[in-house]
N, CA, C and O atoms as a MOPAC input file, in Angstrom:
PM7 MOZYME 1SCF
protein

 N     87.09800 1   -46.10800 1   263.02200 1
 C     86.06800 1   -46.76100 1   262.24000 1
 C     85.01500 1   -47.39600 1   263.14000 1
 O     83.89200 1   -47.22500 1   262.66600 1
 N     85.01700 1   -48.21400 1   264.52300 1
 C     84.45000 1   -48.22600 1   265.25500 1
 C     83.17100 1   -47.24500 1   265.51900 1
 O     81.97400 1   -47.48100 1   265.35400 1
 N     83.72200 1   -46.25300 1   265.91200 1
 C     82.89200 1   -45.28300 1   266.40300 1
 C     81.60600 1   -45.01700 1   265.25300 1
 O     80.50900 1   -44.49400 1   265.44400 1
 N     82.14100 1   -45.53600 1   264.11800 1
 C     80.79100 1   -45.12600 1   262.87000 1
 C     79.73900 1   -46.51000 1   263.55900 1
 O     78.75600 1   -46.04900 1   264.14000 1
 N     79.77800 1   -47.44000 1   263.56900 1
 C     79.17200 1   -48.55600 1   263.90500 1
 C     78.19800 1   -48.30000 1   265.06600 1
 O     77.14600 1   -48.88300 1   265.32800 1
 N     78.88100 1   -47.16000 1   265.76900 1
 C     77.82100 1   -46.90500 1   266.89900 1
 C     76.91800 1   -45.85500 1   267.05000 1
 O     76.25000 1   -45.57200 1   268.04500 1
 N     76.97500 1   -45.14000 1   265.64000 1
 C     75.86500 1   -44.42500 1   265.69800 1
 C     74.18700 1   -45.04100 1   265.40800 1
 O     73.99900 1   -46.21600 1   265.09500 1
 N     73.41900 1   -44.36300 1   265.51700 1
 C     71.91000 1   -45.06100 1   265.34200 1
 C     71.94200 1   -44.64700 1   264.05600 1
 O     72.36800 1   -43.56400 1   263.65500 1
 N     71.27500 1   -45.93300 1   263.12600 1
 C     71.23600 1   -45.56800 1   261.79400 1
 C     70.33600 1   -45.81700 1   261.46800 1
 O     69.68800 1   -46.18900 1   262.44600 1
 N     69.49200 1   -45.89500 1   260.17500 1
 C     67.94000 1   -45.85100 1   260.70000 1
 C     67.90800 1   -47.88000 1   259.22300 1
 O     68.69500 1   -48.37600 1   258.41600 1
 N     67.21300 1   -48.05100 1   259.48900 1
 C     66.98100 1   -49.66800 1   259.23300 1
 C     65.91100 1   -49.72100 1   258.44300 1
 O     64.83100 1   -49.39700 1   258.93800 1
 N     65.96600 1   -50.11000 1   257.14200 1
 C     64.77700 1   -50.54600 1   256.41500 1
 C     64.57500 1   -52.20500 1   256.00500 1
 O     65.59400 1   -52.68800 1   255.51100 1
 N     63.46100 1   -53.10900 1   256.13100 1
 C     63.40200 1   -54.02200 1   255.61700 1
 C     63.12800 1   -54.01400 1   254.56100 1
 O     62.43400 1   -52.99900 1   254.49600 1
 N     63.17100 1   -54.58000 1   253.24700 1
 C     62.50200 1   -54.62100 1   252.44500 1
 C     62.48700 1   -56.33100 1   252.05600 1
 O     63.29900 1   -57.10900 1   252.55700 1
 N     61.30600 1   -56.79900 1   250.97400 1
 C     60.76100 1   -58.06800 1   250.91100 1
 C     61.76600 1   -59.03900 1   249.89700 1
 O     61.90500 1   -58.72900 1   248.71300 1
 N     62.26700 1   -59.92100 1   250.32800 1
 C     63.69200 1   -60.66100 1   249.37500 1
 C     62.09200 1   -61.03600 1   247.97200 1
 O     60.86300 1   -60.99700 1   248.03100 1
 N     62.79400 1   -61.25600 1   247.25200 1
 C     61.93600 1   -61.68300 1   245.95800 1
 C     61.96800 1   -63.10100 1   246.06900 1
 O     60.91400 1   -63.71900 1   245.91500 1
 N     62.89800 1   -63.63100 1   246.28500 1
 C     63.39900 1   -64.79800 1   246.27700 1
 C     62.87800 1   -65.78900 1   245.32700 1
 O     62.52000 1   -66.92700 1   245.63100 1
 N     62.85400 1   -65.00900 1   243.55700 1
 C     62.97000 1   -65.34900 1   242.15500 1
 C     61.21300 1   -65.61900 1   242.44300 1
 O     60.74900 1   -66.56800 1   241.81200 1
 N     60.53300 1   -65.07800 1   243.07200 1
 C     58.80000 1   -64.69100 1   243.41100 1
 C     58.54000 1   -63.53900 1   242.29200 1
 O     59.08800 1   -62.45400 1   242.48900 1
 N     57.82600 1   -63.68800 1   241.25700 1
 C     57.10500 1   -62.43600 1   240.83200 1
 C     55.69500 1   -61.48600 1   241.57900 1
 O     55.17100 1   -60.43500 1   241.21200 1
 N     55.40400 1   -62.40300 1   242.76100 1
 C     54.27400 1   -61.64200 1   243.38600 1
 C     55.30100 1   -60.71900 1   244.51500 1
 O     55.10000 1   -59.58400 1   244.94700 1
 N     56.52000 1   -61.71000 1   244.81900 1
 C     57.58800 1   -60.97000 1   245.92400 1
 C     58.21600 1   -59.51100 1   245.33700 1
 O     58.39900 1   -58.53500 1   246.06400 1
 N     58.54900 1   -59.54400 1   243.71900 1
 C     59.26400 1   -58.91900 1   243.04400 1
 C     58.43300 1   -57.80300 1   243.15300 1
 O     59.00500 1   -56.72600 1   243.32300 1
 N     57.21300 1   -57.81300 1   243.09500 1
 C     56.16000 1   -56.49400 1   242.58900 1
 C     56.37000 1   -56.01900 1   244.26100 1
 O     56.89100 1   -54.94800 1   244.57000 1
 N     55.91600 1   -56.92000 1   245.15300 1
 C     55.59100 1   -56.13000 1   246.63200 1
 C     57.02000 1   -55.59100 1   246.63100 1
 O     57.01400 1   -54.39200 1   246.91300 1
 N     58.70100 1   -56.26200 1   246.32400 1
 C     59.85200 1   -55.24600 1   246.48300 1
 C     59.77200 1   -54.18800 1   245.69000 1
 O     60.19300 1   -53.13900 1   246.17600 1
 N     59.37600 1   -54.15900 1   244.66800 1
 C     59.56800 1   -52.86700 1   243.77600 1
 C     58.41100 1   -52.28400 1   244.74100 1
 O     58.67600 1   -52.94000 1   245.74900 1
 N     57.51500 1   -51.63800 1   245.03100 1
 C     56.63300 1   -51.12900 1   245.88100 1
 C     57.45900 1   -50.87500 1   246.95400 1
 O     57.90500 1   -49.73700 1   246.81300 1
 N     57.84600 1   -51.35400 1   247.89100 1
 C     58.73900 1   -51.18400 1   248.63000 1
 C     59.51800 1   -50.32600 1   248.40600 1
 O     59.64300 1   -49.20700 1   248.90400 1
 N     59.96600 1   -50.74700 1   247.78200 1
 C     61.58900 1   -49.82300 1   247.13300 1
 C     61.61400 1   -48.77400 1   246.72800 1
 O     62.58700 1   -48.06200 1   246.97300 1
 N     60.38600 1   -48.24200 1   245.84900 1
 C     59.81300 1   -46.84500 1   245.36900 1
 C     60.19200 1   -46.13500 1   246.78300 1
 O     61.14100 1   -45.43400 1   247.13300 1
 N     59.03700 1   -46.62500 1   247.43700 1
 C     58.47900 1   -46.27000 1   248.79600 1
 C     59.77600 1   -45.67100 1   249.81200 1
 O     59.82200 1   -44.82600 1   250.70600 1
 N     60.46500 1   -46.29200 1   249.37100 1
 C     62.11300 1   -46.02500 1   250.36900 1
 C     62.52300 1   -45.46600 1   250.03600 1
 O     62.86700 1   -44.52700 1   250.75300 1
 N     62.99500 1   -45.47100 1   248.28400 1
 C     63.26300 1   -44.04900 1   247.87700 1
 C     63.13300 1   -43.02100 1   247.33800 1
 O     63.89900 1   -42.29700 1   246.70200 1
 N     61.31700 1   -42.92800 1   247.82700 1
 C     61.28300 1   -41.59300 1   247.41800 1
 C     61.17900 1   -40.36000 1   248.99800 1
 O     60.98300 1   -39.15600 1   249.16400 1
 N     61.43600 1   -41.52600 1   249.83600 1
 C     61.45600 1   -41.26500 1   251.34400 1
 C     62.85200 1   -40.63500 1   251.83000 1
 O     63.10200 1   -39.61400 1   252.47100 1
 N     63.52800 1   -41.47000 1   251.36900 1
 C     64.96700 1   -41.07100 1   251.88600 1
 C     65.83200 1   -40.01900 1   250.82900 1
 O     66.64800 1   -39.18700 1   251.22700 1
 N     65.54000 1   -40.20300 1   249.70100 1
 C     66.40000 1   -39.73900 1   248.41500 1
 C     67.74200 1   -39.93400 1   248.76300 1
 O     68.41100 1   -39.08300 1   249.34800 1
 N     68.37600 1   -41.63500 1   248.22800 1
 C     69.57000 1   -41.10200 1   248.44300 1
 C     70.48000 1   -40.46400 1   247.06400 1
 O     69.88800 1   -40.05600 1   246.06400 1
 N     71.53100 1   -40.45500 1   247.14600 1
 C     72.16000 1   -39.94200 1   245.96200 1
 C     73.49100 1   -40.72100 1   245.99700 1
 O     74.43700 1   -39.97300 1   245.74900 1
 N     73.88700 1   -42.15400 1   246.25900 1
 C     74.83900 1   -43.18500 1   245.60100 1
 C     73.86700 1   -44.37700 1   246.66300 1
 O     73.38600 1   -44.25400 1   247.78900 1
 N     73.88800 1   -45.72200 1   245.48800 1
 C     73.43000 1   -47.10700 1   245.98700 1
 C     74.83200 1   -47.63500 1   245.87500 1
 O     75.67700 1   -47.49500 1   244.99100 1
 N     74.84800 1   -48.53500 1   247.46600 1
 C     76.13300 1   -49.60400 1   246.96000 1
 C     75.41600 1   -50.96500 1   247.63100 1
 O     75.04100 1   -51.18400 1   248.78300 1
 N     75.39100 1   -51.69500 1   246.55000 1
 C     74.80500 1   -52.94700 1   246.61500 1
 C     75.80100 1   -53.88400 1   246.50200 1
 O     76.88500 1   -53.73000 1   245.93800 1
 N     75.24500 1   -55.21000 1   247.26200 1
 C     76.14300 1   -56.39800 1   246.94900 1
 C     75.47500 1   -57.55100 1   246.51900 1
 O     75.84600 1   -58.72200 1   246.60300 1
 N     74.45800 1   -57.09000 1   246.05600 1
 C     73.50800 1   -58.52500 1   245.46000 1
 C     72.52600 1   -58.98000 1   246.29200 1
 O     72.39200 1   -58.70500 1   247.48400 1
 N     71.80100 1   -59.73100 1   245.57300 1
 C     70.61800 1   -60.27100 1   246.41300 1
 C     69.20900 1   -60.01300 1   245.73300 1
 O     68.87100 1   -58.82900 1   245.73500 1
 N     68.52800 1   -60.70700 1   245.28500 1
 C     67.36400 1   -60.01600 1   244.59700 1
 C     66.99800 1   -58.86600 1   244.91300 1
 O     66.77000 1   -58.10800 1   243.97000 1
 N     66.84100 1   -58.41400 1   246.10600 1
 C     66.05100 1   -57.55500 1   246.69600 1
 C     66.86000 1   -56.25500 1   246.36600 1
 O     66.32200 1   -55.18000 1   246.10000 1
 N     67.65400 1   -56.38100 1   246.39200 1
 C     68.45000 1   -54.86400 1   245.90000 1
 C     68.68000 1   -54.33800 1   244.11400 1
 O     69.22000 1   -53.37800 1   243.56400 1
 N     67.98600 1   -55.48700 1   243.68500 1
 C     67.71900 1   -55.02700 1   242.13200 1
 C     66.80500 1   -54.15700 1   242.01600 1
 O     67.21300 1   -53.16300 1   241.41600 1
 N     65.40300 1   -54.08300 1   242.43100 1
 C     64.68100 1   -53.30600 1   241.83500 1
 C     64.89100 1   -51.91200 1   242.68100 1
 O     64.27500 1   -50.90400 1   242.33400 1
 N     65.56700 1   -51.89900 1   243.53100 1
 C     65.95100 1   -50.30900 1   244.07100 1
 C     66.91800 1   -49.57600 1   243.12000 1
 O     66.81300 1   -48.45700 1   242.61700 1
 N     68.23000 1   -50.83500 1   242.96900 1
 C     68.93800 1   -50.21400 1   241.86600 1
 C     68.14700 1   -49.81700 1   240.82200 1
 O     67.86800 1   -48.61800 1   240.82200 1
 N     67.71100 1   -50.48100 1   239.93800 1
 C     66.93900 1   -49.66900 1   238.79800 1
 C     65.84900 1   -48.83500 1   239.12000 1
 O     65.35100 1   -48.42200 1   238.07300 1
 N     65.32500 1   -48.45400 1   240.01000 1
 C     64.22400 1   -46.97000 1   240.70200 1
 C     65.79300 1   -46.43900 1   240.82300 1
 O     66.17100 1   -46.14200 1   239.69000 1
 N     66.33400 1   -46.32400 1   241.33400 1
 C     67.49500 1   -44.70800 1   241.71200 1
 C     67.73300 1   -44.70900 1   240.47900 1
 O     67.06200 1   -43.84800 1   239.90800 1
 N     68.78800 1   -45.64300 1   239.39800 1
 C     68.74400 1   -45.11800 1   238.42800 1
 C     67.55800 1   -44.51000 1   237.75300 1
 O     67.91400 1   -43.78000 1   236.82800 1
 N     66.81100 1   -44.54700 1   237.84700 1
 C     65.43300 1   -43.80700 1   236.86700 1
 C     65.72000 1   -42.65600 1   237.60900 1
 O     64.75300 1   -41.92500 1   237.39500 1
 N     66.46600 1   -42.09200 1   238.33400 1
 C     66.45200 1   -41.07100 1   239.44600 1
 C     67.92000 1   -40.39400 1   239.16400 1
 O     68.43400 1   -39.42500 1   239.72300 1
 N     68.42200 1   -41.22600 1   238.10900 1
 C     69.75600 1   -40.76900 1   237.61500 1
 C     70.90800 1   -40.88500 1   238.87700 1
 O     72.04900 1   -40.46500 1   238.68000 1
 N     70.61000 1   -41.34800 1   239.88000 1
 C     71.38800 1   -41.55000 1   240.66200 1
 C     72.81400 1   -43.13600 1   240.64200 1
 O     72.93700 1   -44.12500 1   239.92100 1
 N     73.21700 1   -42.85900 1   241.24900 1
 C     74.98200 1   -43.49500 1   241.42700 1
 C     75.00300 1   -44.98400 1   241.63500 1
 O     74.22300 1   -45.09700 1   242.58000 1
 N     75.35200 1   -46.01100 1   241.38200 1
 C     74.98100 1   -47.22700 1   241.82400 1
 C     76.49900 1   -47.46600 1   241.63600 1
 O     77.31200 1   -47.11400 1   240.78100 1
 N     76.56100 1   -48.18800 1   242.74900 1
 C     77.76900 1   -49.21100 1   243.16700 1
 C     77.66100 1   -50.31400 1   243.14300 1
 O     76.82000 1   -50.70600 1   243.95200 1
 N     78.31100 1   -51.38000 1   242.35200 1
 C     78.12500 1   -52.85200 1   243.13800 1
 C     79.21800 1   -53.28700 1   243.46800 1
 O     80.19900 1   -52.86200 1   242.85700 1
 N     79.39400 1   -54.24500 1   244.51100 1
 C     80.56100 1   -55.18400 1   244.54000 1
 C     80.04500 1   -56.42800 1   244.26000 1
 O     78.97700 1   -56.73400 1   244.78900 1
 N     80.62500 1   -57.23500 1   243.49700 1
 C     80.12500 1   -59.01900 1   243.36800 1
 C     80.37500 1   -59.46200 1   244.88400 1
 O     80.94500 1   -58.88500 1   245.81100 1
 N     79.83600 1   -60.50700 1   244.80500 1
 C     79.95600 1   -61.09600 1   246.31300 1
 C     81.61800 1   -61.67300 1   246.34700 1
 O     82.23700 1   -61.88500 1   245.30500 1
 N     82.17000 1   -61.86800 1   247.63100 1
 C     83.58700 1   -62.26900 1   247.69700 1
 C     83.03100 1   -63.76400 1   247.28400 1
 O     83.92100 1   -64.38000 1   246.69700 1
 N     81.52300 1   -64.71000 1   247.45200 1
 C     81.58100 1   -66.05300 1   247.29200 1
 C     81.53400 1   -66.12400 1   246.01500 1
 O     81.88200 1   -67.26900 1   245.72900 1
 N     81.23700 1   -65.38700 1   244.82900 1
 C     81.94400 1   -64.96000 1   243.36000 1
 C     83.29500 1   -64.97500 1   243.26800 1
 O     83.96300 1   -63.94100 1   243.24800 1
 N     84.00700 1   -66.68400 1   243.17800 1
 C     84.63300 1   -66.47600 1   242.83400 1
 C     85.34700 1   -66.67900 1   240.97300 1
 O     86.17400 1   -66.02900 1   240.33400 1
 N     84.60100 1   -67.76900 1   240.68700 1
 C     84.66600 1   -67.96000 1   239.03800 1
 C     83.41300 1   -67.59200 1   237.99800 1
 O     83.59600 1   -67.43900 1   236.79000 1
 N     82.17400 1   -67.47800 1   238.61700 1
 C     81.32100 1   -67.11700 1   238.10000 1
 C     80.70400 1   -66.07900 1   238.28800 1
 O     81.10500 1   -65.52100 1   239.31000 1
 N     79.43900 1   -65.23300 1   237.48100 1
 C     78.98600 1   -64.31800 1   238.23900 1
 C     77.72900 1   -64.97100 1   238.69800 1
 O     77.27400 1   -66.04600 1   238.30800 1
 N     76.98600 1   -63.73900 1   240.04400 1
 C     76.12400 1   -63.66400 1   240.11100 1
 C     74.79400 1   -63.47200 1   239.14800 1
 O     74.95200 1   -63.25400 1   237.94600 1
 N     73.54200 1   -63.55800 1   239.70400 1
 C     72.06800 1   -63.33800 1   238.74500 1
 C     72.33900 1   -61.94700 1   238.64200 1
 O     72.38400 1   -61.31600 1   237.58600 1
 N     72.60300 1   -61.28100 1   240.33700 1
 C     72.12600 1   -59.69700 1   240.61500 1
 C     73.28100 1   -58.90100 1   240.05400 1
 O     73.17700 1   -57.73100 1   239.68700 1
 N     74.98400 1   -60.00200 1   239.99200 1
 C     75.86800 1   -58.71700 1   239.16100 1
 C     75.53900 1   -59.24300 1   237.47800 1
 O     76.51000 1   -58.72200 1   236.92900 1
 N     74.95300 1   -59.77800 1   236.62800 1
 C     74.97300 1   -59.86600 1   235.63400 1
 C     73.76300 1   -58.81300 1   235.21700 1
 O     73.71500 1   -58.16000 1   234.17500 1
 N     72.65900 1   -58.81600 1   236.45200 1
 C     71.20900 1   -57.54300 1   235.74200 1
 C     72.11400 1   -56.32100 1   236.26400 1
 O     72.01500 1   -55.30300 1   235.57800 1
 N     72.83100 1   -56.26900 1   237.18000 1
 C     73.09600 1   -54.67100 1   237.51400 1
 C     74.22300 1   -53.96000 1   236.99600 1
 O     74.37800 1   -52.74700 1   237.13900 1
 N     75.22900 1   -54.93500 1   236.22500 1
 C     76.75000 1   -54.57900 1   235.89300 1
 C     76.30800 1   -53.71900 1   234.65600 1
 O     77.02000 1   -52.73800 1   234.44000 1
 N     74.65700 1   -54.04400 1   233.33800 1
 C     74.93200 1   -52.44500 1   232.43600 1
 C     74.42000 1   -51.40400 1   233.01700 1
 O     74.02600 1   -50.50600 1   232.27300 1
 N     74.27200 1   -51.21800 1   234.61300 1
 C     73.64700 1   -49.92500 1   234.98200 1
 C     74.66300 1   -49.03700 1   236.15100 1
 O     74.52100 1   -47.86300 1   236.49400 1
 N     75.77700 1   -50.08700 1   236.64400 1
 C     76.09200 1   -49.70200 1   237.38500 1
 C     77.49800 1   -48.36500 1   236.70600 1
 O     78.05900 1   -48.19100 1   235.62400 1
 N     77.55400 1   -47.64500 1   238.18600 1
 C     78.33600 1   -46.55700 1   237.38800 1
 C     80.02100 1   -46.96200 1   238.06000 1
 O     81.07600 1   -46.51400 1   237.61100 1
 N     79.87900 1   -47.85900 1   239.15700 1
 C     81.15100 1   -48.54000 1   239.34700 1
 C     80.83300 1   -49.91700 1   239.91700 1
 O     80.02900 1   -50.18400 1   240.81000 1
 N     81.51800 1   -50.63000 1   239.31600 1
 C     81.34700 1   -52.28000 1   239.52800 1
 C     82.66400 1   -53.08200 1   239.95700 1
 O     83.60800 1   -53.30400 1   239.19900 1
 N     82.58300 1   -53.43900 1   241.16000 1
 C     83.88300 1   -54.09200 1   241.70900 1
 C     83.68300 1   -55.63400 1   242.07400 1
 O     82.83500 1   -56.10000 1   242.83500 1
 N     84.55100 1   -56.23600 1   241.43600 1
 C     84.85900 1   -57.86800 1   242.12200 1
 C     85.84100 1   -57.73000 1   242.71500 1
 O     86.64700 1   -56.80100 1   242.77200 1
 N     85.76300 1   -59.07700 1   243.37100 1
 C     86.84500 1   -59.42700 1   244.49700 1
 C     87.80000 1   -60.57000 1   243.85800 1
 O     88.88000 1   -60.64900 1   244.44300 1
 N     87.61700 1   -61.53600 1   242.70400 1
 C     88.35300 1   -62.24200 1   242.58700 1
 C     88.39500 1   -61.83500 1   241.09000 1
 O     87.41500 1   -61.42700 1   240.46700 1
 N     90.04100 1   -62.04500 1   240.42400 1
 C     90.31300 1   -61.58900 1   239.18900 1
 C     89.73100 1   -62.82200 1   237.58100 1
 O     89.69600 1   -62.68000 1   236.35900 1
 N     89.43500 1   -63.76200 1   238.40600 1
 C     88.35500 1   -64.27600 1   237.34600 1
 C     87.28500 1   -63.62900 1   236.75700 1
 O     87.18200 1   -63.44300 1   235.54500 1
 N     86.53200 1   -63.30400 1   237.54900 1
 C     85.09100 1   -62.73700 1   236.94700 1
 C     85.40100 1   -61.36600 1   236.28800 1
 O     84.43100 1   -60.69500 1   235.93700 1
 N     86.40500 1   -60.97700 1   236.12300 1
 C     87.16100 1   -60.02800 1   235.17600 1
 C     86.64200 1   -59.86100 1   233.71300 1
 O     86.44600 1   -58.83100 1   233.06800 1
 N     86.43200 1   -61.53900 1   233.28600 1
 C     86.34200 1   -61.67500 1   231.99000 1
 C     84.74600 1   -61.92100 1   231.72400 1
 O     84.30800 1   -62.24300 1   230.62000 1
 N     83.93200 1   -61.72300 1   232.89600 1
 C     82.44100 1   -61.50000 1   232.51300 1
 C     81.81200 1   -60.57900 1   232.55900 1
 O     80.72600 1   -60.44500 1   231.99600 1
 N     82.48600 1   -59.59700 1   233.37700 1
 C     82.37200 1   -58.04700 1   233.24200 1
 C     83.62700 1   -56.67300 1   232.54400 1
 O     84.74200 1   -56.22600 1   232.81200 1
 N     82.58300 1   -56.48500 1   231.59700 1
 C     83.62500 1   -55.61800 1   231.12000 1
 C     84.14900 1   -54.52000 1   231.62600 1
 O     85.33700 1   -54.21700 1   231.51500 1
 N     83.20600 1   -53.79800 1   232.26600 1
 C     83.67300 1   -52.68300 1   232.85200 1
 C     84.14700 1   -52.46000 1   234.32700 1
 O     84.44800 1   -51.39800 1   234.87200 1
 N     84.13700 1   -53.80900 1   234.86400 1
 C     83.82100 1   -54.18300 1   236.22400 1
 C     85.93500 1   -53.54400 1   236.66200 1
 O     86.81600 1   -53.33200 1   235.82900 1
 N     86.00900 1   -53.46000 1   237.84800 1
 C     87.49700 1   -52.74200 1   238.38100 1
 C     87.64500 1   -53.72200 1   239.37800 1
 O     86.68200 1   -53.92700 1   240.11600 1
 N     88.93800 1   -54.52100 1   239.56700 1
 C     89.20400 1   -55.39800 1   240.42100 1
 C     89.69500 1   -54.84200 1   242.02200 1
 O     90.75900 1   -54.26400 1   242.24300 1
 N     88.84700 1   -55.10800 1   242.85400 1
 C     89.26700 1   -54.62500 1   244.52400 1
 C     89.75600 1   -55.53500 1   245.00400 1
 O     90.32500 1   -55.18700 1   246.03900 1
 N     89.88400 1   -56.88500 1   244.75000 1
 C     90.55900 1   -57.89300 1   245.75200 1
 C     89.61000 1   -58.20900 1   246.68300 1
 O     88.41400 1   -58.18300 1   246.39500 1
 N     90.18700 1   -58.63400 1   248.24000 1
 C     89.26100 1   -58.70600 1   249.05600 1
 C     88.79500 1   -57.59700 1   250.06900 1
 O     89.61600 1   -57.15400 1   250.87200 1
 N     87.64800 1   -57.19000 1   250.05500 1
 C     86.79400 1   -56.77300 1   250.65000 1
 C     86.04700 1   -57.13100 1   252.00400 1
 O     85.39500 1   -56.36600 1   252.71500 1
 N     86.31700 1   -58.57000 1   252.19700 1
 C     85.73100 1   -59.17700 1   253.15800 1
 C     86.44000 1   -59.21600 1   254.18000 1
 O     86.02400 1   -59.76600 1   255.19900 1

């Protein structure tokens, strides 16, 4: 597993929103921009504003979305797993509380 870590992988920034609607528009711009560059074909996200509006561009792209809630989710959810959990096509928490705020969500334990 090492050895994956050391390949060159290629690095995108994109702009946190950070609950900004002028931030939100420049990420969605962004985000188009990335993927219509790269095309991938599965997102696995772990939250964060900034990875919302990519998730919903791939889905418009019919593509795969993953989330995991954050491991610091442990009784509540997140903003980013409550907008992404009706789109995602697999949704994993780490602690068996937040069980009961996602319905479809599959319990992984820890991840971290």
């Amino acid at each position: 597993m090492t050895e994956d870590l050391t390949r060159e992988e290629k690095v995108v920034f994109i702009e946190d929103t950070e609950r900004s609607p002028l931030r939100l528009l420049k990420n969605t711009i962004q985000s188009f921009s990335v993927f219509l560059r790269e095309r991938p074909n599965v997102i696995i996200a772990n939250g964060g504003g900034f990875t919302t509006p990519f998730c919903y561009i791939a889905k418009l792209f019919r593509r795969r979305i993953i989330f995991i809630e954050s491991f610091s989710r442990v009784d509540h959810p997140s903003i980013s797993g409550r907008v992404l959990h009706p789109i995602s096509d697999l949704f994993i928490v780490q602690w068996k509380p937040l069980m009961k705020y996602y319905k479809k969500a599959v319990y992984g334990g820890s991840i971290f």
